[in-house]
C-alpha positions in Angstrom: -122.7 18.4 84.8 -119.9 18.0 82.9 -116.6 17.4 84.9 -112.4 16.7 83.5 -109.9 13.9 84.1 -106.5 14.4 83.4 -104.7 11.4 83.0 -101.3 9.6 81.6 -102.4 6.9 78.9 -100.7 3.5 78.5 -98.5 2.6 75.2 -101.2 0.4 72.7 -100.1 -3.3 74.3 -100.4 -2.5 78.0 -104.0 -0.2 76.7 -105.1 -3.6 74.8 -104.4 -5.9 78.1 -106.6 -3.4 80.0 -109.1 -3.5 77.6 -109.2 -7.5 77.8 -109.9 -7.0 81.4 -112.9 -5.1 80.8 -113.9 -7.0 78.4 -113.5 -10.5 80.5 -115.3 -8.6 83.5 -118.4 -8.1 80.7 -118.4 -11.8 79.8 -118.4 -12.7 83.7 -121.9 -10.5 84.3 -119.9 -7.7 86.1 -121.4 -4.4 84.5 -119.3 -1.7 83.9 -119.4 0.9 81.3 -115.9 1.5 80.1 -116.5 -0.9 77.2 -119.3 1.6 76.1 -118.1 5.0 76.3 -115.2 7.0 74.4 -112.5 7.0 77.3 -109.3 5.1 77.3 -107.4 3.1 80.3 -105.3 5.9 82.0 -104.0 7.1 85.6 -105.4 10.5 86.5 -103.5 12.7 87.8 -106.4 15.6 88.6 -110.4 15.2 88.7 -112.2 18.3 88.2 -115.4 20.6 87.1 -114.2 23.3 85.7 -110.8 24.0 83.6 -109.4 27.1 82.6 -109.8 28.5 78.6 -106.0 28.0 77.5 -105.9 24.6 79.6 -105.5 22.2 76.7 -103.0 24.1 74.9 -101.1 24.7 77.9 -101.9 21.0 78.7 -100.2 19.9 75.2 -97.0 22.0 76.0 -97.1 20.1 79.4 -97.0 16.8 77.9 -94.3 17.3 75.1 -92.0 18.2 78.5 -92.9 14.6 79.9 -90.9 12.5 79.3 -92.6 8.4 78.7 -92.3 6.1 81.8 -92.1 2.6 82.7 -95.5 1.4 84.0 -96.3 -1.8 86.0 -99.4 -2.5 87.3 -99.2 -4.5 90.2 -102.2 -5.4 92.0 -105.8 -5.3 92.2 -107.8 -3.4 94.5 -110.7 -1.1 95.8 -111.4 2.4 97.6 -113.9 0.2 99.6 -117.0 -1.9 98.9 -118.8 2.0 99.5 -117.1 3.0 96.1 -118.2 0.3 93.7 -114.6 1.2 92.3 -112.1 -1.8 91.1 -108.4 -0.8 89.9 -105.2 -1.9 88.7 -102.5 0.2 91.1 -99.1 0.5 89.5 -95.7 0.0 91.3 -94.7 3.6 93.0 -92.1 5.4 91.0 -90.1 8.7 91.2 -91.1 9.6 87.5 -94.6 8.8 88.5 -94.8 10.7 91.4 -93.0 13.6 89.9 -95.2 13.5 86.8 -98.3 14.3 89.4 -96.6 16.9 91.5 -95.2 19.2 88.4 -98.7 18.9 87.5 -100.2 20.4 90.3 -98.0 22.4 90.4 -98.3 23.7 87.1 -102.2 24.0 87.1 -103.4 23.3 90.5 -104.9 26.5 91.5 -106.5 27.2 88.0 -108.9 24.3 88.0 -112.2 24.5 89.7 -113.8 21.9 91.7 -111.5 19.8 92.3 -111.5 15.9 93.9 -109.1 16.3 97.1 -108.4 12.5 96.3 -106.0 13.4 93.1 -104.8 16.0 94.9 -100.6 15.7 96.4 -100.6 13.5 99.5 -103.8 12.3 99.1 -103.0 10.7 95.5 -103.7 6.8 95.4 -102.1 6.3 92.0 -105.0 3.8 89.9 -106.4 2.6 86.6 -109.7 2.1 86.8 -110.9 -1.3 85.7 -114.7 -0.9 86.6 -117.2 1.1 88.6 -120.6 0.8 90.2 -120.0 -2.6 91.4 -121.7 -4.2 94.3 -120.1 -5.6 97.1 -120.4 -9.2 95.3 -119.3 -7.9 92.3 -116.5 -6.0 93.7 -115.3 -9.5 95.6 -115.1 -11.6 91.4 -113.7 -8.5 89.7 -110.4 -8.0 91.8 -110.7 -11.9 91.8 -110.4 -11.5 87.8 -107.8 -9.1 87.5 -105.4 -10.4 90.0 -105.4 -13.4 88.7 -102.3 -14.9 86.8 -101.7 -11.7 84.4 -100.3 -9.6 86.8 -97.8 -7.4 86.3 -98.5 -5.9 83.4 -95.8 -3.9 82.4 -96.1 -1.1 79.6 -95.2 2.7 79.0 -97.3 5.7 79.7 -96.5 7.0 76.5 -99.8 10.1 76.0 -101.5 12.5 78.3 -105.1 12.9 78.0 -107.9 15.0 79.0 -111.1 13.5 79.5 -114.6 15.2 79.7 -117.0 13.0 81.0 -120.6 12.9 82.4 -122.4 10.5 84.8 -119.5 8.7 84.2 -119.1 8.3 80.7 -116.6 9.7 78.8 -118.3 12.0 76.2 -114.7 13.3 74.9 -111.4 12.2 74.8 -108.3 14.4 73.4 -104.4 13.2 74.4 -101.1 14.4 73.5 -97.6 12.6 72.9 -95.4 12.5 76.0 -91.7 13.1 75.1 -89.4 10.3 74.1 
């Protein structure tokens, strides 16, 4: 089953030093897929199955009235050993959080199947660093990321839509934010 991400994507330095994280997770035995598929380091805003026929035009025009943020990821962490998930989590801003709420507002109702964990008050702002970890694995791989690189700053500077199955990304389209 195919399923959507919608996400804001970092400028190409702060998208590099996530990449080396992924990368340095690999070379320290902690599988993860990222390295292999055609997504790119982003924060989603929505997860979902099913998007309506105009969405990525209407999704373009959404983005060129975005205007690019300051981004800096702060810590490491998990959704619990349960989820296998590790993440970078970004410092809280008004832009960010605004960016996410016009968004739902805007298309919230015309998606289908939607994760209630993307959705507004639920929203744990993340950039995914690796998934289907084990407990152990989980324990090194926040280990690795918080080490001495954090913060990294950048700027969201794209949106993106991502179509992805058993997670990995099969598709990846993004748009320019604003300046």
């Amino acid at each position: 089953m195919v399923r959507h991400a919608v996400g804001l994507v970092p400028n190409a330095k702060l998208e590099h030093s996530i990449r080396e994280i992924w990368r340095e997770l690999r070379s320290a035995g902690i599988a993860s897929n990222l390295l292999d598929d055609r997504g790119r380091p982003h924060l989603s805003l929505a997860v979902c199955g099913g998007l309506p026929q105009d969405f990525e035009r209407e999704f373009e025009l959404f983005a060129r009235g975005v205007r690019r943020m300051k981004l800096s990821l702060q810590a490491a962490g998990t959704f619990g050993v349960a989820s296998g998930v590790v993440f970078l989590a970004p410092a809280i801003t008004v832009e960010l959080t605004g960016v996410h709420k016009s968004f739902h507002q805007s298309f919230g109702g015309r998606m289908d199947d939607c994760s209630g964990l993307y959705a507004p008050g639920n929203w744990v702002p993340h950039c995914t660093v690796a998934m289907g970890l084990e407990k152990g694995e989980i324990c090194r791989a926040i280990g690795i990321c918080a080490g001495e690189r954090l913060p990294l700053e950048g700027m969201m500077t794209e949106a993106a839509l991502m179509r992805f199955q058993s997670n990995s990304v099969i598709s990846c389209t993004s748009f320019p934010l604003a300046e």
